[in-house]
ChimeraX commands (.cxc) that place a marker at each C-alpha (Angstrom):
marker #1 position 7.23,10.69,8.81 radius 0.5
marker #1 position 4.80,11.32,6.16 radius 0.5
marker #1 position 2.14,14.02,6.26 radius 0.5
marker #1 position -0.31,10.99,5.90 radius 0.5
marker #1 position 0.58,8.91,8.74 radius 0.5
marker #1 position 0.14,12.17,11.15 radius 0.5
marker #1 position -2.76,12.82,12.55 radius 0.5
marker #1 position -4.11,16.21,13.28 radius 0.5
marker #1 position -4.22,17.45,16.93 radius 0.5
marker #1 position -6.34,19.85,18.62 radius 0.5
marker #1 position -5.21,23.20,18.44 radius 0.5
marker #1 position -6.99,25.72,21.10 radius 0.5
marker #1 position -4.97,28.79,20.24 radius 0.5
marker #1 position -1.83,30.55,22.04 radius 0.5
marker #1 position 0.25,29.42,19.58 radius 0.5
marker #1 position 1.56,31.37,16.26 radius 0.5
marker #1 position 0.48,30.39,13.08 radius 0.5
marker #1 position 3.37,29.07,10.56 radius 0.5
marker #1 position 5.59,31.54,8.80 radius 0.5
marker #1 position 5.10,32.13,5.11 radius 0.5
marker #1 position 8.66,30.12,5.36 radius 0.5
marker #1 position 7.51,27.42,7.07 radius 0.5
marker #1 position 4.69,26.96,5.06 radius 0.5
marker #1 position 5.84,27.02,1.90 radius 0.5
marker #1 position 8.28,23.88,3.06 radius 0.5
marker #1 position 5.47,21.89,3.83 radius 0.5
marker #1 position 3.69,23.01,0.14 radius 0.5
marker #1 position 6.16,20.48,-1.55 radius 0.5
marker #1 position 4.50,17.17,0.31 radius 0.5
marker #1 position 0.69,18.68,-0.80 radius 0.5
marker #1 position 0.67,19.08,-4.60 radius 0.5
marker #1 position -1.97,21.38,-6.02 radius 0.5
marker #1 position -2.21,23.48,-3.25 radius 0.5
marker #1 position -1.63,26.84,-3.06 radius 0.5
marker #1 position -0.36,29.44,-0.27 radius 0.5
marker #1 position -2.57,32.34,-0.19 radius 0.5
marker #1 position -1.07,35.99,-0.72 radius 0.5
marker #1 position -0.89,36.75,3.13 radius 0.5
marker #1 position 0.21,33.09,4.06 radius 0.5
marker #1 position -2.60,32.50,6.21 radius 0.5
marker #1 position -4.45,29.69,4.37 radius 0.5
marker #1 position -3.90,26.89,1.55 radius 0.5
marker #1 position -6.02,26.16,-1.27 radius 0.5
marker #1 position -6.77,23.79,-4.17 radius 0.5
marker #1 position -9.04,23.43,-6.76 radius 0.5
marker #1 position -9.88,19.72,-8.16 radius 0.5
marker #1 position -11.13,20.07,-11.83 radius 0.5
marker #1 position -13.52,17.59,-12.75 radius 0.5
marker #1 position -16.20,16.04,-15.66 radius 0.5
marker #1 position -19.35,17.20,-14.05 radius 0.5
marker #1 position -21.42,18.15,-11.47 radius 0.5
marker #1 position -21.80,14.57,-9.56 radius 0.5
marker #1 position -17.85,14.12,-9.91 radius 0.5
marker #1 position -17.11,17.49,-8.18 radius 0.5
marker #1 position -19.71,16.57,-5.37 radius 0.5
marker #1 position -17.90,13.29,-5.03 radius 0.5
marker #1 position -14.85,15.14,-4.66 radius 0.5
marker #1 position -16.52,17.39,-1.80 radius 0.5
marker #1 position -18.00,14.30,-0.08 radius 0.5
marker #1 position -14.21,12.74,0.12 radius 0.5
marker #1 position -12.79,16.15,1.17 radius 0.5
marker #1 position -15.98,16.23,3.86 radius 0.5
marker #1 position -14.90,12.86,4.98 radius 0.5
marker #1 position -11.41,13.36,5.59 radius 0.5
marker #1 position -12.37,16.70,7.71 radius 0.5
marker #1 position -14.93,14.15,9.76 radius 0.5
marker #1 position -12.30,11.86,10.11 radius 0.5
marker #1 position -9.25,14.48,11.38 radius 0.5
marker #1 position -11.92,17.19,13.23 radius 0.5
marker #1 position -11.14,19.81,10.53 radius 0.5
marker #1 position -13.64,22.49,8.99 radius 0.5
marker #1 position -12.48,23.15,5.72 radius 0.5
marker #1 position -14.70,25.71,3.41 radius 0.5
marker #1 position -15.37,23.33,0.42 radius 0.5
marker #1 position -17.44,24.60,-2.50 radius 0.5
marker #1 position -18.11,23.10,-5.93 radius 0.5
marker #1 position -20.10,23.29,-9.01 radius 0.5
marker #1 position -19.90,21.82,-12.45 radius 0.5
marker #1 position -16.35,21.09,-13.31 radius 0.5
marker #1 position -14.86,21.76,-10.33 radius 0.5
marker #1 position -14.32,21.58,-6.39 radius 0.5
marker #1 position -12.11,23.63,-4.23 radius 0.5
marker #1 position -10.75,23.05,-0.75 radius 0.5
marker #1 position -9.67,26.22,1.30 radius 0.5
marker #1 position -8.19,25.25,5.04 radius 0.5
marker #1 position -6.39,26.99,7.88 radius 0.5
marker #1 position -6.73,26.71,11.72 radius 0.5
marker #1 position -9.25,29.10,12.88 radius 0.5
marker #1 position -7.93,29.11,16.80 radius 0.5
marker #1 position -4.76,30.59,15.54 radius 0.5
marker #1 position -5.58,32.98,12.48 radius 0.5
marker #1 position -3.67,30.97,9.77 radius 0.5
marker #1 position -1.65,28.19,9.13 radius 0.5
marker #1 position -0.58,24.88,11.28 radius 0.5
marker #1 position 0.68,21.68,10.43 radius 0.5
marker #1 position -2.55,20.17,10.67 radius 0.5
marker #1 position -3.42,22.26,7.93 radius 0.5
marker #1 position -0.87,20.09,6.00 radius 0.5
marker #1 position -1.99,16.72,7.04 radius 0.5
marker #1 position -5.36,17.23,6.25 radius 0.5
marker #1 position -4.34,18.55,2.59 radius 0.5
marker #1 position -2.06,15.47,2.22 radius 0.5
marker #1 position -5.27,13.27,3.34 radius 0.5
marker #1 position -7.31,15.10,0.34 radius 0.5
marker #1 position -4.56,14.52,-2.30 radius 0.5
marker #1 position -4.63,10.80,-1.23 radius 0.5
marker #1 position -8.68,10.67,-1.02 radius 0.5
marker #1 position -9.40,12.29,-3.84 radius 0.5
marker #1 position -6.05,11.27,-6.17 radius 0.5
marker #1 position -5.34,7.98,-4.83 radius 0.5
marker link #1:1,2 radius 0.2
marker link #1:2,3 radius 0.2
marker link #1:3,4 radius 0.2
marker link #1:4,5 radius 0.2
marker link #1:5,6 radius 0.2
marker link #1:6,7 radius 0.2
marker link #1:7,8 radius 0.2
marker link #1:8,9 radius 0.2
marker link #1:9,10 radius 0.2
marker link #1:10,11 radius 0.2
marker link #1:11,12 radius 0.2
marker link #1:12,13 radius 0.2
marker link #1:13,14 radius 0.2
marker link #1:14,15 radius 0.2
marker link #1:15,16 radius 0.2
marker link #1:16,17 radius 0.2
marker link #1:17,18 radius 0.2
marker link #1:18,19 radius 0.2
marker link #1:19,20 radius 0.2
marker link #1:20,21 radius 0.2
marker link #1:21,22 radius 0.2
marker link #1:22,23 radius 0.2
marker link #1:23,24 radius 0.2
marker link #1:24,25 radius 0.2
marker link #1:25,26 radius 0.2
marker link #1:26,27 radius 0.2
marker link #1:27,28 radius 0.2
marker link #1:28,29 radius 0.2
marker link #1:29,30 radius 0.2
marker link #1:30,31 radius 0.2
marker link #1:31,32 radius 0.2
marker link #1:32,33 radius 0.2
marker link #1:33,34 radius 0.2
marker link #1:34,35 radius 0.2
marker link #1:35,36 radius 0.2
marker link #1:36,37 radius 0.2
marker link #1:37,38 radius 0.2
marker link #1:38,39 radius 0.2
marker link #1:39,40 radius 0.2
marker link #1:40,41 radius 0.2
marker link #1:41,42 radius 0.2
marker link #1:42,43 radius 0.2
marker link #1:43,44 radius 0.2
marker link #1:44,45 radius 0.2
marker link #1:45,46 radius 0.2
marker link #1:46,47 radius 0.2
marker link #1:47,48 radius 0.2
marker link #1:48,49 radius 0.2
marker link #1:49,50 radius 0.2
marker link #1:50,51 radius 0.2
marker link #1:51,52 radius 0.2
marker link #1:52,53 radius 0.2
marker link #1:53,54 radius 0.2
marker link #1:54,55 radius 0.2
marker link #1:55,56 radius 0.2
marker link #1:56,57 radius 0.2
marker link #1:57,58 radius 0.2
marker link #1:58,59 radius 0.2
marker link #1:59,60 radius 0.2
marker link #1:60,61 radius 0.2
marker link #1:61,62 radius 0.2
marker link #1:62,63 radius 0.2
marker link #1:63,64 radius 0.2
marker link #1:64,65 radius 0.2
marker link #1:65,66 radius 0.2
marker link #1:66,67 radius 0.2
marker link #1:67,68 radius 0.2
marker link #1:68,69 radius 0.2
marker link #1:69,70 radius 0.2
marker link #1:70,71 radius 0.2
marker link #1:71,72 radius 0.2
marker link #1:72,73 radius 0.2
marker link #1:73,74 radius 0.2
marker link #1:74,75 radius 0.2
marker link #1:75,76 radius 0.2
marker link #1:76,77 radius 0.2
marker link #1:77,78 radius 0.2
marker link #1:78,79 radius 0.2
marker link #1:79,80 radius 0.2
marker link #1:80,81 radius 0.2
marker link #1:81,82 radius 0.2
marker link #1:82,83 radius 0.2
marker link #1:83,84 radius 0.2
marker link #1:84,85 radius 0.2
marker link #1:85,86 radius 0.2
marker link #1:86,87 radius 0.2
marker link #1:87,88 radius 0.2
marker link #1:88,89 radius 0.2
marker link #1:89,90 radius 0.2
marker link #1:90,91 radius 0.2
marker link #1:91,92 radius 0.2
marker link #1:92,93 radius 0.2
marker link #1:93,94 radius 0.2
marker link #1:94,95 radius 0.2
marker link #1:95,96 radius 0.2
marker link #1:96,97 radius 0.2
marker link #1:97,98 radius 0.2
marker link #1:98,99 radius 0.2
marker link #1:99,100 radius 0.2
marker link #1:100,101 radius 0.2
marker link #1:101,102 radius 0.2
marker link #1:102,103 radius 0.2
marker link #1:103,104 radius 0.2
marker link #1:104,105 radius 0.2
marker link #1:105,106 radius 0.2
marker link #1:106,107 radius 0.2
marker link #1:107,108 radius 0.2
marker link #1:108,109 radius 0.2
marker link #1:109,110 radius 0.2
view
């Protein structure tokens, strides 16, 4: 099943995050993200034209995070807009962490 068709599920804690292993698996169905040093988050940055296309980017990223009960940190500026995630119950990574990247991608890349 794709990342895409998954939804993300609550996660209240008591659980371990995924291993840098494990995460770097799922890294191959979100491309243009990026596993942080210590494996405990993903990133990507979206380049764009401008200021308004950057804040359109952020709006679709918002959206998705709306739509899946996610808080990304999203900041942007001219030229650009990056998208850091991770699941702050558990201190680092979970596969929602994944679906919601793979619901960016196909927001914001079509």
């Amino acid at each position: 099943m794709s990342l895409t068709s998954k939804h993300c599920t609550p996660c209240q804690g008591g659980i371990d995050p995924l291993t840098r292993d494990a995460a770097e698996g799922y890294l191959a169905d979100v491309p243009g993200w990026t596993l942080s040093e210590d494996a405990t988050r993903i990133t990507r940055r979206f380049r764009t034209g401008n200021f308004a296309e950057a804040q359109a980017v952020a709006n679709k990223a918002g959206d998705v995070a709306e739509q899946e009960d996610h808080h990304p940190e999203i900041r942007f500026s001219w030229g650009w807009c990056e998208v850091e995630i991770f699941t702050h119950a558990i201190g680092g990574l979970h596969e929602n962490d994944f679906i919601y990247a793979a619901k960016v991608n196909q927001a914001v890349d079509g």
